[in-house]
C-alpha positions in Angstrom: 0.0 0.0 0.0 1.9 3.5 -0.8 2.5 5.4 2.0 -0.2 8.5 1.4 -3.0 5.8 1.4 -2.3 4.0 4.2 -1.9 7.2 6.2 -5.6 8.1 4.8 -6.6 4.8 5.8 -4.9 4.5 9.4 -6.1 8.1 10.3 -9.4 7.8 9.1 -9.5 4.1 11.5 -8.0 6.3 14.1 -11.0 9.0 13.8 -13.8 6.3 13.6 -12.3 5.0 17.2 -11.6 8.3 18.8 -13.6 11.5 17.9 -16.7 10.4 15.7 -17.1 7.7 18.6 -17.0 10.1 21.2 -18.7 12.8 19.3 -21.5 10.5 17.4 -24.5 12.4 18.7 -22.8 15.9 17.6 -22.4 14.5 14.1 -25.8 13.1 13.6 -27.1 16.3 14.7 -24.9 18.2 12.4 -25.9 15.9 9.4 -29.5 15.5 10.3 -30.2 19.5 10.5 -27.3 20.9 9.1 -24.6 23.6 10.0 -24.8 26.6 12.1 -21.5 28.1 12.5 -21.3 31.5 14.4 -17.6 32.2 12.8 -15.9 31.9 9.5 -12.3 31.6 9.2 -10.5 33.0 6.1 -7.2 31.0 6.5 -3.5 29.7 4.5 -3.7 26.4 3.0 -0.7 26.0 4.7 -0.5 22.1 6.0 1.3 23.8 9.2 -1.7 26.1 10.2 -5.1 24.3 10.4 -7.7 26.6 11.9 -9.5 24.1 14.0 -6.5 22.7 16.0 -5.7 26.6 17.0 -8.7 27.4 18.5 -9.7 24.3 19.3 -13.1 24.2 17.5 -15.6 21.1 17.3 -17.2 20.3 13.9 -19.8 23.1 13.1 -18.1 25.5 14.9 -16.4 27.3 12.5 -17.0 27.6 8.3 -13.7 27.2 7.0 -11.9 28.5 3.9 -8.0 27.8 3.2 -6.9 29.5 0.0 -2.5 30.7 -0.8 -1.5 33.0 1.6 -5.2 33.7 3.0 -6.2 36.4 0.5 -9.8 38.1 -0.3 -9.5 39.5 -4.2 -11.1 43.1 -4.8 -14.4 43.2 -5.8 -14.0 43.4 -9.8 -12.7 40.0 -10.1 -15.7 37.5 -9.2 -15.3 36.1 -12.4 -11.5 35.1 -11.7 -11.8 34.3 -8.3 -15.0 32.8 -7.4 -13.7 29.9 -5.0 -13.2 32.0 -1.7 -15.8 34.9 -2.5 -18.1 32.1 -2.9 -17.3 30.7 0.3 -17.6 34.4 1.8 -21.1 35.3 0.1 -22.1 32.0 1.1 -21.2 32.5 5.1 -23.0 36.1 4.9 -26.1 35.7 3.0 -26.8 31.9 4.2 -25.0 31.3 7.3 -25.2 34.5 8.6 -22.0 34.3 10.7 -20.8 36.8 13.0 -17.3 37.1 12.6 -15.1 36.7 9.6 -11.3 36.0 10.7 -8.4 36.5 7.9 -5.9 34.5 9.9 -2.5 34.5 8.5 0.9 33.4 9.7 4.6 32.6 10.5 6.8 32.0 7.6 4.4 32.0 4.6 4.9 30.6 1.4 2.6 32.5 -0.8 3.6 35.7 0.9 7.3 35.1 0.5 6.4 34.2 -3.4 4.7 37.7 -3.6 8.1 39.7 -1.6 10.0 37.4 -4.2 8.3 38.7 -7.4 6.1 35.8 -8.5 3.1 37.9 -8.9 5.1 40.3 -11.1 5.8 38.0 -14.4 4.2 36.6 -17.6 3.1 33.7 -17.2 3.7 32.5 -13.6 0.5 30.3 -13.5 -2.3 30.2 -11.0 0.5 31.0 -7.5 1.9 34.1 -9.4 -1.6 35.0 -10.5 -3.2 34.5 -7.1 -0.3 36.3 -5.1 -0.2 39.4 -7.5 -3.1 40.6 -5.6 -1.0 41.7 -3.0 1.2 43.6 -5.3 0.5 47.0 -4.6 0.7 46.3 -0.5 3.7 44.7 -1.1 5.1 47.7 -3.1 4.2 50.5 -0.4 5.4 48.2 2.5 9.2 47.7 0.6 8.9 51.9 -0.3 7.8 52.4 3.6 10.3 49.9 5.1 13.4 50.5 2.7 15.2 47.5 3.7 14.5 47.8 7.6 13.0 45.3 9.8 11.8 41.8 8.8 9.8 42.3 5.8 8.3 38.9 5.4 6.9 39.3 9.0 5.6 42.7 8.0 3.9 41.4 4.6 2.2 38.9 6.3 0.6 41.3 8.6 -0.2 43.7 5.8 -1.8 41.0 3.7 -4.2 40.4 6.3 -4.9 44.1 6.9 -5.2 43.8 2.9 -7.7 41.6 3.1 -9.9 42.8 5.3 -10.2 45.8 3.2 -11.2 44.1 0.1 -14.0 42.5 2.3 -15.6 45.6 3.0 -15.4 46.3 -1.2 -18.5 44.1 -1.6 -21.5 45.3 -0.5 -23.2 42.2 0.9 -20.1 42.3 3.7 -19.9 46.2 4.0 -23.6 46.3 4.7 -23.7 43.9 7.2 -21.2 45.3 8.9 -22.7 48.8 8.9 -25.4 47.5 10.1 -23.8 45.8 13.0 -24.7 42.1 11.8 -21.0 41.6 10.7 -17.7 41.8 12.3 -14.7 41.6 10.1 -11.1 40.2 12.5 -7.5 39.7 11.5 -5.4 37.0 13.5 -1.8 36.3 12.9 -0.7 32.6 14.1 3.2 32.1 14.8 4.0 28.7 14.1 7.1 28.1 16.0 6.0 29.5 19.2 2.1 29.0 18.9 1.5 32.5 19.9 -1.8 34.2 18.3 -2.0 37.9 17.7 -5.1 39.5 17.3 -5.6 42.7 15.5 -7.7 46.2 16.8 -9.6 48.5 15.0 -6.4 50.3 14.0 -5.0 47.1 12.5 -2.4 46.8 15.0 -1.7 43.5 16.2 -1.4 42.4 19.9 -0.3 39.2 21.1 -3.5 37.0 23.5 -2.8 35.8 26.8 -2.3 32.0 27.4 -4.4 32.2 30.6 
């Protein structure tokens, strides 16, 4: 048996005996009258960062979508990008969630593509593509920072700050939250220390207490 498979096979033996068998009644309900998640999480496909380990979240808790680097488009571009706006319009309009978190975090690839100029030639496929998005943030943050500080740290930060702006570009998000149904969060995860920042309604990230 090749290795991937039997590792599909093994864990998904190990999660019939352990969690589905202690959560059987949770999952019944969940597929008998479906989902009602209070929070959607806009995170990095990252295999490193998975959004339900971090904060610890049961199954129906939280409405997850992973995408490179954790980026909302603009409005203009449904046409391009209709995976994660889907998702988005999807947990507004249906769901009806409070909270939409871009989490982003330590050390990402996609972001480090971006700083690397992957966005910024012909033909550099879906990644480059995808990334570009982030172009002009990128190119303020390198004119701002002039080769000071930790840039890649500083990118990641800005892309979520990025995103949360283009959220508030489509009117089903912006009007929600105007009206006060809708709140939009960014959350930075660092992988080698497990610390979570949160940001405030400056977009200034502090770090959140253990205890």
């Amino acid at each position: 048996m090749q290795a991937w498979r039997k590792k599909l096979v093994e864990g998904y033996q190990a999660f019939r005996a352990g969690d589905y068998n202690s959560q059987k009644a949770l999952y019944e309900k969940l597929g008998t009258h479906g989902q009602n998640p209070d929070i959607m999480l806009i995170a990095c496909a990252d295999s490193r960062v998975d959004p339900t380990d971090i904060f610890d979240a049961y199954p129906g808790e939280m409405f997850v979508a992973r995408n490179v680097a954790n980026i909302v488009p603009p409005s203009g571009n449904d046409e391009a990008y209709h995976g994660t706006l889907a998702a988005i319009e999807y947990a507004v309009t249906v769901l009806e969630v409070d909270v939409i978190v871009v989490m982003g975090h330590e050390s990402c690839g996609g972001i480090a593509g971006c700083l690397a100029g992957m966005g910024e030639e012909n033909n550099t496929g879906y990644v480059g593509s995808w990334v570009s998005i982030l172009n002009d943030a990128k190119n303020e943050l390198v004119r701002k920072m002039d080769n000071r500080g930790n840039l890649q740290y500083e990118m990641e930060l800005e892309g979520i700050r990025q995103s949360i702006r283009n959220l508030m570009t489509y009117d089903f998000v912006s009007d929600a939250v105007e009206a006060g149904r809708l709140t939009l969060q960014g959350a930075y995860f660092g992988i080698v220390s497990a610390k979570l920042m949160l940001a405030d309604d400056d977009g200034e990230f502090q770090e959140v207490p253990i205890q």
